[in-house]
Each structure stands twice: as C-alpha cells, then as structure tokens.
C-alpha positions in Angstrom: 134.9 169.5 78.3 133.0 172.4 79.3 130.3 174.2 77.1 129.5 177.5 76.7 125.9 178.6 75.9 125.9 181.5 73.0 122.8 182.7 74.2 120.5 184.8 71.9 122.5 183.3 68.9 120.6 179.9 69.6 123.9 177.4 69.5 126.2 176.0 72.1 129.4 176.7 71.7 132.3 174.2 73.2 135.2 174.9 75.3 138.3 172.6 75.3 139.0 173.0 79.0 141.4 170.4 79.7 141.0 167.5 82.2 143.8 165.5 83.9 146.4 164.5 81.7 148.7 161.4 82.8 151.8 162.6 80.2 153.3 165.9 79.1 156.1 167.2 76.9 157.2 170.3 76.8 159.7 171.7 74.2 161.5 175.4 74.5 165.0 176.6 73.2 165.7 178.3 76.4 168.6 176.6 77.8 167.6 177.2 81.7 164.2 176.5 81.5 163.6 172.9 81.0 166.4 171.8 83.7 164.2 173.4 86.2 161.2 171.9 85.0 162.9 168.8 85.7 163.9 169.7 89.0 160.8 170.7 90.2 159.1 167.3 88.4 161.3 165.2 90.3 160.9 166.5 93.5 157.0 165.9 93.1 157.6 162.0 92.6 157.1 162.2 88.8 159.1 160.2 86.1 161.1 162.5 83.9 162.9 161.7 80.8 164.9 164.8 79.1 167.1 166.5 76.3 168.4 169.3 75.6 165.0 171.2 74.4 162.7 168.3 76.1 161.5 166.8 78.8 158.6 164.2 79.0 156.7 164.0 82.1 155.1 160.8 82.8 152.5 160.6 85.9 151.4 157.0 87.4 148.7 158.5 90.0 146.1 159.6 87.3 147.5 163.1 86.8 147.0 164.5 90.1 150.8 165.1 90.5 151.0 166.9 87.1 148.4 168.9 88.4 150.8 170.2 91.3 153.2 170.6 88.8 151.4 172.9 87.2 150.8 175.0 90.1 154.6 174.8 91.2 155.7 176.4 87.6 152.8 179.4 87.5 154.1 180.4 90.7 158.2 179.7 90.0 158.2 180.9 85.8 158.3 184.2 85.0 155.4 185.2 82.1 158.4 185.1 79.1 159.4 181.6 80.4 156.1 180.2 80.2 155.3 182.3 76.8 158.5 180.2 75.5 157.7 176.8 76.2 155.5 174.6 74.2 153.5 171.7 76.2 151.7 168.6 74.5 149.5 166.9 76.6 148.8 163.2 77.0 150.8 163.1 73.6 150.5 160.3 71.0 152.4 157.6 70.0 153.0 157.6 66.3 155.5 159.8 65.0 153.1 162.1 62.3 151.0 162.4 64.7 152.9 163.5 67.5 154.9 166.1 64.9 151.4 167.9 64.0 150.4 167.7 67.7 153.9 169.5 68.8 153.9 171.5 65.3 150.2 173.0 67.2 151.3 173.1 70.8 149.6 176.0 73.2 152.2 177.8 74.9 152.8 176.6 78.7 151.4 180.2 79.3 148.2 179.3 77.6 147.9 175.6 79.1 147.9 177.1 82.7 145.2 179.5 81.9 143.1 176.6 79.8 143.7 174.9 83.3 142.5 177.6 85.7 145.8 178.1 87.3 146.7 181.6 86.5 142.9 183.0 85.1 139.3 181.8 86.3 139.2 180.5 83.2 135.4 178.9 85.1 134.3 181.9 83.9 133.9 181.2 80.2 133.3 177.5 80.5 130.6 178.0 82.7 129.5 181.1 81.3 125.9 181.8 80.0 126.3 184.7 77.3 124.1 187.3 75.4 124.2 190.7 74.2 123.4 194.0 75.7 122.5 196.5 73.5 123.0 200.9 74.6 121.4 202.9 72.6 123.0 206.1 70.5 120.8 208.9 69.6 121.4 212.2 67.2 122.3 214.7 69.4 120.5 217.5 67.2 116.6 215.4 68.4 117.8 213.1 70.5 116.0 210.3 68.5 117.4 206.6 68.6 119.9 206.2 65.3 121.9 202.9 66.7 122.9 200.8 69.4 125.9 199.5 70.4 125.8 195.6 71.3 127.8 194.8 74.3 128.8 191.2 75.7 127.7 189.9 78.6 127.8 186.5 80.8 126.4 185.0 83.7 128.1 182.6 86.1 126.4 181.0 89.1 123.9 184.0 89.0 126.5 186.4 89.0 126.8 188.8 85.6 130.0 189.0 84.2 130.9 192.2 82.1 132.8 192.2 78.7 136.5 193.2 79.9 136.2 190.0 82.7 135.3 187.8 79.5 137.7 188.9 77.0 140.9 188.9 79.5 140.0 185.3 80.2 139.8 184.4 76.3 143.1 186.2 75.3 145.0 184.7 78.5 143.6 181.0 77.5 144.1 181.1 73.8 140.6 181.2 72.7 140.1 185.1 72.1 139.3 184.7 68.0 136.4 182.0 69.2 135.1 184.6 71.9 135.0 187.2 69.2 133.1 185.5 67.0 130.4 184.8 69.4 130.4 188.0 70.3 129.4 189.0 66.8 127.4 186.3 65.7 125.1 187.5 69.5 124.8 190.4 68.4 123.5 190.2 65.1 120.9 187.7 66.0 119.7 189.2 69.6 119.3 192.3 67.2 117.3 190.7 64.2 113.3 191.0 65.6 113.7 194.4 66.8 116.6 196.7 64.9 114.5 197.9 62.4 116.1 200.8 60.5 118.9 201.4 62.7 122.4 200.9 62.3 123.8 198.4 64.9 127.8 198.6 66.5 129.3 195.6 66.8 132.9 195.4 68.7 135.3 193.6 66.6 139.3 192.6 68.4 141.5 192.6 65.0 143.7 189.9 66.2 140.7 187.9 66.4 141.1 188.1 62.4 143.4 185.3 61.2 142.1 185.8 57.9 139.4 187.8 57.3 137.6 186.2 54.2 137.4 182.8 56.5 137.1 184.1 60.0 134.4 186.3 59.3 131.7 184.1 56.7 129.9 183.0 59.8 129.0 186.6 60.4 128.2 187.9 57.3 126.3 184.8 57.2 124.4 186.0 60.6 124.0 189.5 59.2 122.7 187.9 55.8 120.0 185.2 57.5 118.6 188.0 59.9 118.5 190.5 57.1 120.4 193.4 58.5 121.4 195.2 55.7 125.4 195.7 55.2 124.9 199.8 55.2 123.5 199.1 59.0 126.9 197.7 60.4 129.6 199.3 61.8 132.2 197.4 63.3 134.3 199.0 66.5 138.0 198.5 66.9 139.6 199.9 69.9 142.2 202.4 69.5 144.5 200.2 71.7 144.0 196.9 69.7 144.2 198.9 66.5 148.2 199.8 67.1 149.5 196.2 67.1 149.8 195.3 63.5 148.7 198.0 61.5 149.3 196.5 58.4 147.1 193.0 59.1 144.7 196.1 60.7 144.4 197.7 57.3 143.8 194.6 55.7 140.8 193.4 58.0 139.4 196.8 57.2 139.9 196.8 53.5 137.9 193.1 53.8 134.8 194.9 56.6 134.5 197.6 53.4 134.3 195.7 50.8 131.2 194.1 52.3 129.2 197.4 52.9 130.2 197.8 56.3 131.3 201.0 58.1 134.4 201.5 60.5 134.1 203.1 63.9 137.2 203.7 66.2 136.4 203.8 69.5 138.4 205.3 72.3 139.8 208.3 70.3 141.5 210.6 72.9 144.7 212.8 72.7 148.1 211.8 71.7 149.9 211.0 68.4 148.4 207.5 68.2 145.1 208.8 68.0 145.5 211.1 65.3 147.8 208.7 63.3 145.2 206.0 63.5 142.7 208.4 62.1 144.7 209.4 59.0 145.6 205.8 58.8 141.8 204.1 59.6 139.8 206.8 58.4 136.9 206.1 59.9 133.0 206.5 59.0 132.8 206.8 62.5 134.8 208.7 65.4 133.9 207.8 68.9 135.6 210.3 72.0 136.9 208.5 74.5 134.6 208.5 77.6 137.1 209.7 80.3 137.9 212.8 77.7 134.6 213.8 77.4 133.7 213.4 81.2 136.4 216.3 81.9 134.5 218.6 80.7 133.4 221.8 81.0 137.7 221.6 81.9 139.0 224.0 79.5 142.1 221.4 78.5 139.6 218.8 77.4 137.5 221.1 75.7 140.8 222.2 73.2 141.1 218.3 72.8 138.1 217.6 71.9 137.2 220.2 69.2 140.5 219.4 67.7 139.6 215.8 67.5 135.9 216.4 66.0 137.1 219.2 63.4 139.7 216.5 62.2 137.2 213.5 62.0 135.2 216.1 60.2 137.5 216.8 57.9 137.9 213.4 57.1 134.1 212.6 56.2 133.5 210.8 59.3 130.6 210.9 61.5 131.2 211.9 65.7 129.7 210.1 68.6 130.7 211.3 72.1 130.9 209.2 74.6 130.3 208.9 78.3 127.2 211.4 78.2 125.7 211.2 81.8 124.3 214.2 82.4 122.4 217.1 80.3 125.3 219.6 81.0 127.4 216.8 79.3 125.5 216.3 76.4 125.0 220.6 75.5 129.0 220.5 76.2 129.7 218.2 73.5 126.7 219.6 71.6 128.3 222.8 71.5 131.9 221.5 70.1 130.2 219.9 67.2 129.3 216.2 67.9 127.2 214.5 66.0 125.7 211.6 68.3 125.7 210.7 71.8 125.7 207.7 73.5 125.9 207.3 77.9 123.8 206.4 80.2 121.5 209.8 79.9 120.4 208.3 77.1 120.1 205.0 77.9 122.0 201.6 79.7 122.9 198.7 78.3 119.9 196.3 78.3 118.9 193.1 76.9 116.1 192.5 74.9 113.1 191.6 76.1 111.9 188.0 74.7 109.1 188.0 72.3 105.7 187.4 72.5 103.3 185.8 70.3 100.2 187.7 68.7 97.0 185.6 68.3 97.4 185.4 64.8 101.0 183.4 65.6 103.1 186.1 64.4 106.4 186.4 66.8 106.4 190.2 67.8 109.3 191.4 70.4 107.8 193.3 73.8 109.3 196.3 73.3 112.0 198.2 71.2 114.8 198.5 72.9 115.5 202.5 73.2 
C-alpha cells in the first residue's frame, strides 16, 4: 500500500497500489478476448480454468507469473479490449462476497495502470503534494485581486507538475480522490495568508459523482479555514466541461448554491467555446493562453474582443491569460480585459512556512504576491 502525503492540508492520504496477487478473474462479454487471455496464461505455466465470459487464473509461484501476465496483455490488448474486461484480484471465496467484489471490479485497463505497467503510476504513490498558488491582479492598477492554486508533487527530489499528476489519476482510476486533495490543499495552504482575496481552485467535473457528498469535505475545508463562500471560484476546463453537460450543469447549480463563483478556463475560438458560455455562464471568463500569446496578430485580436464583448454581455468578469510581457498585458488591456494573470505578474509559488511572533501568535513570512 503506498501513501500519499497531502501536504499543506496536514493528512496522509492512502493509495491502494496493488501488490502480488496469487488469483485473478476476469469477466468480459467480448467473445475473442478471454480465449486469448487463456492462451497467453497457459503458455506462461499458469493454471487456467474458463467459460464463456470467464477465466480464473490461478498462480503457485507467489504471483510473479501473473505479474508477466500482466505485462504480456498491456503489450498484446488493444486500449477497448482492456476497457472491456473486468479483473478481481485474489478474489474471495463466498459467493456474496465474491458478487459485490465482481459487481465493483476495476477495468483490466485500470488494474495495469494501478500496477505501473502502462502509467508510472510511482508517481502518485510516492508523491509528496502541495499547492502553488499564481497570482491574478486588476489589470486597470495592477494590484493583487486572487490567486490561482495549482497542484504540485515531488518524487525522489524531482517536482512533478499538475498535468503529469492528473493523467496518472484518470489512467489508474483514482482521479475523483486526486481532485479532492487537490481542493482540500488549496484551501488550507491558502488559510494564514489569503486575506481579502478571492482564491481559484481547479475543479475536474467527472471527479463529481454526486456533488452534495463528493464535495462536504471541501466546503468543510473552506468553512474551518474561514474563507468566505463569495472568495471561491471554482475552474472547469473548457475540454472537461463538454463530456456530460447535463451532470456539468448540475455540479454547477450545487457550486452556486453554496456562494461560490464559476470560472471557465481555456475559452478560445470555436463553437464549443461560445456554446459553453451561453450554457455555463460564467462569473468568470479566462482566454486561453496560446490565444492571447498570438497577439498583436490581427486574427487573434478579432477572436479575442469577440470573446470579452460576449462574456461581457453575459455579466461575467475577464481574466487574460498567458500575460508575459508588458506589450502583452497593454494588448489585452486595450480589448477590454479585466484581469491578468502570467508570469509578468507573478509564478506559481508556494507559500512560505510561518513563523512564530514572540507573543506565540503564528504569522506567515510573507504574502504570497
């Protein structure tokens, strides 16, 4: 079992990365599938017992030639054939039990990545995590209005950016858990030192099973470290936010009704863009990065004043960004942004850790700007 530290959130968090298993079944409706299986078990001196949509695989050396097993089929299944099998490991006995266990079966697809065969999946269970947090100022005074908080790991003294993480989760099943770290971190590495501002927290919606259970731990964070509800805006990602619009609307509707505001991020050209807006209707409107670094290019300009006059139109604020230079930030400026947010401005840093005043009163070092 390997555990994963949640860093400034204070709590471990564990992993169920698998060890050797000694037994597996694995259950599909695809005809051609489990044949192979068999094949391939056989040949690798391992006791196979089968029907039509199972086979059990039995394995008197410990596991180790299961273990080959499972490197034969990443390499011989296609992505769909693995997607469509369901494997119980080291299954029990009984018959209830065994139902519930196959009832909950990870795909093969998602047992291969829980096993490090087709992701590092290392990377999570060893992972040490925190947030980053970038700062995003008003473009009119350039004064600090929020931060975005951004995930980060170490592994083996190497850092580990937010994309690396979140491909790892998603491919091993455990995306909704990574999530919720992710928010829960950045609530509480934000609590000594946010003061007034509002703080953006990145939020996958198919991390959401249900939204009044999956997210009570972090309005519970938000309540303990007194971050007012009118301070949070939650991020969804234009490209997560086209999956299942209907389940989207309904983890938005929930993310309202608490006081919290809705940025999407990523908005560039293109129909799903502007159908997202009219559907989402965002407090907030964030230009994609790559957009806005095209300008002064007169293409990208057209874009982007479309996109901020319709965002205007619908009541939401406009945050460009990608800003890295000062020509950048009077481009954007000029089309009618409200905010910026890019590494002129600021990088992504983590907090410094707090010091104590003589009088015992925990104080952090510095703002983070």
């Amino acid at each position: 079992m390997g555990t994963i530290c949640g860093g400034v959130c204070g709590c471990r968090q564990n992993w169920e990365v698998p060890g050797r298993a000694s037994r597996a079944l694995l259950a599909t409706s695809i005809g051609h599938v489990l044949p192979h299986v068999s094949r391939t078990a056989k040949a690798l001196g391992l006791t196979v017992t089968s029907s039509p949509q199972l086979v059990d695989i039995a394995d008197d050396r410990g596991g180790q030639r299961l273990e080959a097993l499972w490197q034969r089929l990443a390499r011989e299944l296609t992505g769909a054939e693995t997607e469509a099998v369901r494997v119980v490991m080291d299954p029990p006995t009984a018959g209830p039990a065994l139902a519930s266990r196959l009832l909950t079966a990870p795909s093969l697809a998602v047992e291969l990545a829980r096993r490090g065969v087709t992701v590092e999946v290392g990377v999570l269970a060893e992972a040490e995590l925190w947030s980053t947090y970038q700062p995003i100022v008003s473009l009119a005074d350039r004064s600090v209005v929020a931060h975005e908080a951004l995930l980060r790991g170490v592994v083996d003294g190497r850092e580990v950016g937010g994309g690396d993480l979140f491909f790892v989760a998603e491919q091993a099943g455990w995306l909704h858990r990574l999530d919720r770290i992710g928010r829960e971190s950045a609530i509480a590495g934000a609590a000594d030192w946010l003061g007034s501002d509002d703080l953006y927290i990145n939020i996958h919606p198919n991390s959401i099973y249900r939204p009044q259970v999956c997210l009570a731990s972090t309005e519970r964070a938000a309540h303990d470290a007194e971050i007012a509800a009118s301070q949070v805006v939650v991020e969804i990602v234009e490209s997560h936010a086209i999956v299942d619009r209907g389940h989207l609307v309904s983890v938005l509707e929930h993310y309202r009704s608490l006081g919290w505001r809705v940025a999407l991020d990523h908005v560039a050209a293109g129909w799903s863009s502007l159908s997202l807006l009219a559907a989402v209707r965002p407090e907030v409107v964030k230009l994609d990065k790559g957009l806005v670094q095209e300008l002064p290019d007169d293409g990208a300009r057209t874009v982007l004043r479309t996109l901020v006059e319709l965002a205007h139109q619908l009541g939401a604020v406009v945050v460009a960004e990608g800003v890295e230079t000062e020509q950048l930030a009077e481009e954007v400026t000029a089309l009618g942004a409200d905010l910026g947010q890019g590494w002129l401005f600021g990088r992504p840093v983590r907090p410094e850790p707090p010091v104590e005043e003589p009088e015992g009163r925990w104080q952090p070092v510095e703002r983070v700007r």
